[in-house]
C-alpha positions in Angstrom: 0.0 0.0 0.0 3.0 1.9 0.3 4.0 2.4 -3.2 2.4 5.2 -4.2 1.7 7.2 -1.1 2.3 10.5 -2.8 -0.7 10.5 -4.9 -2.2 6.7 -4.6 -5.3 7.6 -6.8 -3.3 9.4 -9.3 -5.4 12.6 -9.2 -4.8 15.8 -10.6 -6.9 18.3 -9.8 -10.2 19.5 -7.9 -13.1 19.2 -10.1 -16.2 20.8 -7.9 -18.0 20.7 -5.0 -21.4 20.2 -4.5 -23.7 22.3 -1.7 -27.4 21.5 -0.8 -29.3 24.8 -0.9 -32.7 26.1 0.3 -33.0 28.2 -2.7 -30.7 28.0 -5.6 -31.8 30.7 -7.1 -30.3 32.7 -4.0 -27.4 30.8 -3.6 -26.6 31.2 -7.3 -26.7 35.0 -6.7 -24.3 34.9 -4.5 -21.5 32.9 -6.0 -22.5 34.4 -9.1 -22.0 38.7 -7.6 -20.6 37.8 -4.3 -17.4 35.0 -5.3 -17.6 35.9 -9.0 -18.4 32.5 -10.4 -20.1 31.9 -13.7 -23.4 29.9 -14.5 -22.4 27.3 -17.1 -24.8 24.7 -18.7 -26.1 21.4 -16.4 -26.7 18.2 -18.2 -30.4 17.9 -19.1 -30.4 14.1 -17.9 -30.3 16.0 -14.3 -33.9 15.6 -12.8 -34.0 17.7 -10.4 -33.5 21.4 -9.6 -30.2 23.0 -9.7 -27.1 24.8 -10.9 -24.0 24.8 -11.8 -21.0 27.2 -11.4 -17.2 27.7 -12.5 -14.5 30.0 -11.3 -11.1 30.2 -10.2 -10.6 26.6 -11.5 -13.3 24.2 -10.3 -16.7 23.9 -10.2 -19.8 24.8 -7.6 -23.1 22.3 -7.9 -26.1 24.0 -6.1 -28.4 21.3 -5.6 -32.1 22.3 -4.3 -32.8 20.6 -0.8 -35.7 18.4 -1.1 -37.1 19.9 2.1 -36.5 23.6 1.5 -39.4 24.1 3.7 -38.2 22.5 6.6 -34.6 24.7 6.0 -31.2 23.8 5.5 -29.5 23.5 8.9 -27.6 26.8 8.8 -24.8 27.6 10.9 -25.3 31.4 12.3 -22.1 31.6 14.5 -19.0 31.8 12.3 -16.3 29.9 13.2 -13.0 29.8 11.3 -12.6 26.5 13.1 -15.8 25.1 11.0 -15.5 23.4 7.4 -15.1 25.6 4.7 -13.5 26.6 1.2 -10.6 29.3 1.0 -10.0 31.7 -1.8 -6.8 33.6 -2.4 -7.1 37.2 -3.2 -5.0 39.9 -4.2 -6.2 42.9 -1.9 -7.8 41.6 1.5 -8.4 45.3 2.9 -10.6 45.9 -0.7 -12.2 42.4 0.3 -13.5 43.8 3.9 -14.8 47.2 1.9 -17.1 45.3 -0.3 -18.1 42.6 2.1 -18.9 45.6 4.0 -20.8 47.4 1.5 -22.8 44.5 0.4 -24.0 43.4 4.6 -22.6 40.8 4.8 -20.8 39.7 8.2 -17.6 39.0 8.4 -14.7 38.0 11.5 -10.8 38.5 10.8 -7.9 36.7 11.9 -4.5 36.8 11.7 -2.3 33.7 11.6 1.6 34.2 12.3 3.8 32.2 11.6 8.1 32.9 11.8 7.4 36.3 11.2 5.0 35.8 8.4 1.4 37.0 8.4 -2.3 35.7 7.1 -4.6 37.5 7.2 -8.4 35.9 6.7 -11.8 36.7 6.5 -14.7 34.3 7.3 -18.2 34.5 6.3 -21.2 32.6 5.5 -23.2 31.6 2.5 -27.1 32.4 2.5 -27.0 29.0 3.8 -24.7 29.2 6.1 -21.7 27.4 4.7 -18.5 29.0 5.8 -16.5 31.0 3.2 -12.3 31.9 3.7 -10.8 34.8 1.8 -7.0 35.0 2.9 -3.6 36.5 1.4 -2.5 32.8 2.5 0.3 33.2 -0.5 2.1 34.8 2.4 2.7 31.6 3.8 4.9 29.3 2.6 3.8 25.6 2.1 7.0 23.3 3.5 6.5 19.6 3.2 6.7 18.0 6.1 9.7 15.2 4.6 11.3 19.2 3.7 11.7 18.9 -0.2 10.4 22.0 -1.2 9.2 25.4 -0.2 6.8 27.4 -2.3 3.6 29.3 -1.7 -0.1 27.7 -1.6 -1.1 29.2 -5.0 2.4 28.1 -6.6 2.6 24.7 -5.4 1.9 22.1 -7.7 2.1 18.6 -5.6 2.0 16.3 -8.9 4.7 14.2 -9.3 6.6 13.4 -12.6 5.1 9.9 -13.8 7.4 7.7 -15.2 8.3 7.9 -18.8 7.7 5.0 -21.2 10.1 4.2 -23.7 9.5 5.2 -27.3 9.0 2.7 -29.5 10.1 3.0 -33.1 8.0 0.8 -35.7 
């Protein structure tokens, strides 16, 4: 089982994730004007109700709650220990401004690490799953078996696959 430990499933890159929302309509709003993803086209053989999103390189599935009446259990309290997704960004004090302007509550923190600095923002999604947006390029990402160092954004953890010879016919 130890043969491959580096990347055992051989996979390259994150595809999408998939949220259940109590209205997608809503939630598409928001990724869509809040996180600047863009609506793109969902198989027709989908039967139910839903949409799908692309930005920064992967994919956001909305899928509709089958109980929207009885509410998607949102989180209120935001935690920046709870599950969430992190986006990098270029300008974090522009980030507060228009989280600001648009209402929407937000808490800060600072992680330090050798000298080096974090900042992050947390904040919820009108159902209550938790968003990060953080200058985390700041931070260095050193494996722990100490190969490499390079920032989160940079770091490309694929490993060369072996070559197979040529052959000439």
């Amino acid at each position: 089982m130890k043969d491959n430990i580096e990347n055992p499933l051989r996979l390259s890159s994150l595809n999408h994730i998939s949220l259940v929302v109590e209205s997608v309509e809503e939630s598409t709003y928001f990724y869509q004007n809040v996180l600047g993803f863009v609506p793109v086209r969902r198989p027709g053989s989908l039967k139910f109700d839903g949409s799908w999103l692309f930005g920064h390189g992967f994919g956001i599935h909305l899928l509709q709650s089958e109980n929207p009446q009885n509410g998607v259990s949102k989180k209120t309290h935001i935690n920046p220990k709870d599950n969430h997704i992190s986006f990098q960004c270029e300008n974090m004090e522009m980030v507060e401004k228009k989280l600001t302007e648009m209402g929407i509550e937000w808490v800060k923190q600072r992680v330090e690490e050798g000298g080096i600095f974090v900042d992050q923002l947390f904040f919820h999604d009108p159902d209550g799953f938790m968003i990060e947006i953080c200058n985390c390029d700041n931070m260095p990402v050193i494996p722990l078996n100490g190969e490499m160092v390079r920032s989160c954004s940079r770091l490309n953890l694929q490993r060369p696959q072996p070559q197979l010879p040529i052959l000439n016919s």
